[in-house]
C-alpha positions as MATLAB code, in Angstrom:
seq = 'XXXXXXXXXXXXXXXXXXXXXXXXXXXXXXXXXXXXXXXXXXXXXXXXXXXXXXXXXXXXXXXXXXXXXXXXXXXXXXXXXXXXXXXXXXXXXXXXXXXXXXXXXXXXXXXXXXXXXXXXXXXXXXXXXXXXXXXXXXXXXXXXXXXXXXXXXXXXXXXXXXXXXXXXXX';
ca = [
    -152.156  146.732 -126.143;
    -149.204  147.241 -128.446;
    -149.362  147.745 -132.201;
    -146.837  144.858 -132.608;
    -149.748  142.545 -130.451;
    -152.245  143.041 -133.160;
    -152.676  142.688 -137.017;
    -154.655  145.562 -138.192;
    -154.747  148.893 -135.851;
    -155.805  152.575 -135.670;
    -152.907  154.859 -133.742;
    -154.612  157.902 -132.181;
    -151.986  160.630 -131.428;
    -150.533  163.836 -132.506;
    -149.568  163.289 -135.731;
    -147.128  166.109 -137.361;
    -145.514  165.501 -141.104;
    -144.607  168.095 -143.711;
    -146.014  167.932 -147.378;
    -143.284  169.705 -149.151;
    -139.842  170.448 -148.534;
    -140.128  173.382 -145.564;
    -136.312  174.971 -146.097;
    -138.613  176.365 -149.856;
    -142.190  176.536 -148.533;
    -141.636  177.361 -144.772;
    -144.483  176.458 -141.870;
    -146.747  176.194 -144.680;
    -145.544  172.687 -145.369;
    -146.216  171.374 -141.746;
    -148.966  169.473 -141.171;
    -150.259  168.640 -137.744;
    -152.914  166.279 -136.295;
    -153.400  166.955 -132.655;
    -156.282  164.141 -132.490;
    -154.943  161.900 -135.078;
    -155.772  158.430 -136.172;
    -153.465  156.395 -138.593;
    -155.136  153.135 -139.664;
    -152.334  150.610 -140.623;
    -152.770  147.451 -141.834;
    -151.269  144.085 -141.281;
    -148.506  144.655 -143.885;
    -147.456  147.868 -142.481;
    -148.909  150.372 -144.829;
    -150.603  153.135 -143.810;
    -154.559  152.518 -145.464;
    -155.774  156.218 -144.025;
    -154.600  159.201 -141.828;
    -157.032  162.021 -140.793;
    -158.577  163.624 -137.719;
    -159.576  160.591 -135.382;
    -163.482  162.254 -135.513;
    -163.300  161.524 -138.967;
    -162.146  157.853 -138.895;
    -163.876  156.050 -141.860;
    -165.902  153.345 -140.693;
    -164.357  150.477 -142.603;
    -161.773  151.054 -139.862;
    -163.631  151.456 -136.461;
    -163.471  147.843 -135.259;
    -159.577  147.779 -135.466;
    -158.170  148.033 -132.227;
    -156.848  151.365 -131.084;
    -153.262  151.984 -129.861;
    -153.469  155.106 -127.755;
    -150.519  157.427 -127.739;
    -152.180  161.241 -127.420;
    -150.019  162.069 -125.130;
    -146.830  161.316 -127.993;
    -146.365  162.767 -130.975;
    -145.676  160.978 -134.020;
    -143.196  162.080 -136.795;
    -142.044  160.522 -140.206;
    -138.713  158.172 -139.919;
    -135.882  160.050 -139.834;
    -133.238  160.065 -142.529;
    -129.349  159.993 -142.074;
    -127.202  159.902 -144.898;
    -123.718  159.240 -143.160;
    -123.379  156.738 -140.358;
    -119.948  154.156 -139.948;
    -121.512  150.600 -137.965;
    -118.075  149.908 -137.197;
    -117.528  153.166 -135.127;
    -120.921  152.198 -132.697;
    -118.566  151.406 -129.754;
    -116.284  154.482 -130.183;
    -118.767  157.090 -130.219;
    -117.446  159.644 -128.212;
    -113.775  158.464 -128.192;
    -111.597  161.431 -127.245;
    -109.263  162.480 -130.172;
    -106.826  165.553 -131.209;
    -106.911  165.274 -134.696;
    -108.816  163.356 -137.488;
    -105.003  161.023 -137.930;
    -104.617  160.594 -134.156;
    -108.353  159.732 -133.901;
    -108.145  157.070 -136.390;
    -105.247  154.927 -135.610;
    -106.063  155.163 -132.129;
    -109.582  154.262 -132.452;
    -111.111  153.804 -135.431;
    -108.793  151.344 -137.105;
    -108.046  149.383 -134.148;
    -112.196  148.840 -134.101;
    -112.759  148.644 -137.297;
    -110.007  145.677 -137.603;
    -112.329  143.938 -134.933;
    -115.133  143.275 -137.606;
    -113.284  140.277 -138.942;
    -114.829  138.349 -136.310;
    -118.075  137.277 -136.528;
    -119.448  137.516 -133.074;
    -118.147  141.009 -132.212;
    -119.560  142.118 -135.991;
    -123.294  140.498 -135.190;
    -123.168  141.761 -131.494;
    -122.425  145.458 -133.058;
    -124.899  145.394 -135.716;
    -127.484  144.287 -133.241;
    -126.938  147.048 -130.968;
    -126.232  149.594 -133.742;
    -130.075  148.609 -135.680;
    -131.434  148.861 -132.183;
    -130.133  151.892 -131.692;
    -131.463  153.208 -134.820;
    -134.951  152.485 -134.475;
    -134.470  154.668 -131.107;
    -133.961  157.429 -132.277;
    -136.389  157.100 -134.821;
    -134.004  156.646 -137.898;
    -135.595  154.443 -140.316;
    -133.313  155.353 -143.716;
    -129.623  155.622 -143.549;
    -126.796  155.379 -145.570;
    -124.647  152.905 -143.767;
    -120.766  152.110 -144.087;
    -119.259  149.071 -142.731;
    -115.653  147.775 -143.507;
    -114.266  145.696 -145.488;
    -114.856  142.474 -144.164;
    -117.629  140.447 -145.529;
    -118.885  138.854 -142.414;
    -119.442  142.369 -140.866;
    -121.201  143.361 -143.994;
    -123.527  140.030 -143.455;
    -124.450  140.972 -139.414;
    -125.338  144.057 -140.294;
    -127.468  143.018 -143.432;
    -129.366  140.407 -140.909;
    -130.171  143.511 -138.405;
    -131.437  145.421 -141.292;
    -133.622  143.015 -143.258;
    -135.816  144.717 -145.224;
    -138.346  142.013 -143.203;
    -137.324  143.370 -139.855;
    -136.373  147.220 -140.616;
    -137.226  148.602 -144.056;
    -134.001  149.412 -144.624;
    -130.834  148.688 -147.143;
    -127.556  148.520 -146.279;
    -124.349  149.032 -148.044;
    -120.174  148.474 -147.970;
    -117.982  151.154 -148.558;
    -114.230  149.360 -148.421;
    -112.805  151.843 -146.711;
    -111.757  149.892 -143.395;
    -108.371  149.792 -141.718;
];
């Protein structure tokens, strides 16, 4: 069973999060379940979190998604990522100049068209979720209809996410 197969559901795993910010309050911040349960509900909000011995009983007939041997973390936050540069990642350069008007605005003019924009975004939202980012501060270009596929990857439905434009293409 999969959490996305059911409505209602109780994940058992390690569960680790931090209470307060640890670069100020160190280790002391961490907390860490190593038999955790998370009861989440149908609209995808956490209703408790707690040792898995101590699940309330308003939640033991929910089905239980087994992951102890995973841990589970908050989403991660990035607060710099360019869409438009998903297929360059890695793209050999000398300097920042050379780099972009060999690859970056060459790409970034690509996002004009409407099928290479959606198949992009899919793969860059995809790729997101991956890795376990589920906030970001996103930068597409300057055309709208790259702006639009990546705003239907990142529905708010779909990802929890919002998305932005920063005009700053090619």
């Amino acid at each position: 069973m999969t959490a996305a197969s059911v409505s209602n559901f109780v994940l058992r795993a390690h569960l680790v999060w931090w209470d307060d910010d640890p670069f100020f309050n160190g280790q002391s911040a961490r907390r860490s379940l190593e038999d955790g349960a998370l009861a989440c509900s149908a609209d995808g909000r956490i209703a408790w979190v707690g040792e898995a011995s101590a699940l309330p009983t308003e939640f033991a007939d929910w089905p239980v998604v087994e992951r102890r041997d995973g841990m589970v973390l908050p989403g991660f936050v990035d607060a710099h990522l360019h869409f438009p540069q998903t297929a360059i990642i890695g793209a050999y350069g000398t300097d920042l100049l050379a780099w972009l008007e060999t690859y970056t605005f060459p790409e970034e003019s690509r996002f004009g068209d409407r099928t290479h924009a959606e198949t992009i975004a899919a793969v860059f939202a995809d790729e997101l979720l991956a890795v376990g980012v589920t906030s970001a501060c996103v930068f597409s270009t300057i055309h709208p209809v790259a702006l639009e596929a990546l705003g239907s990857c990142l529905r708010p439905a779909r990802h929890g996410s919002a998305v932005g434009q920063d005009g700053d293409g090619p």
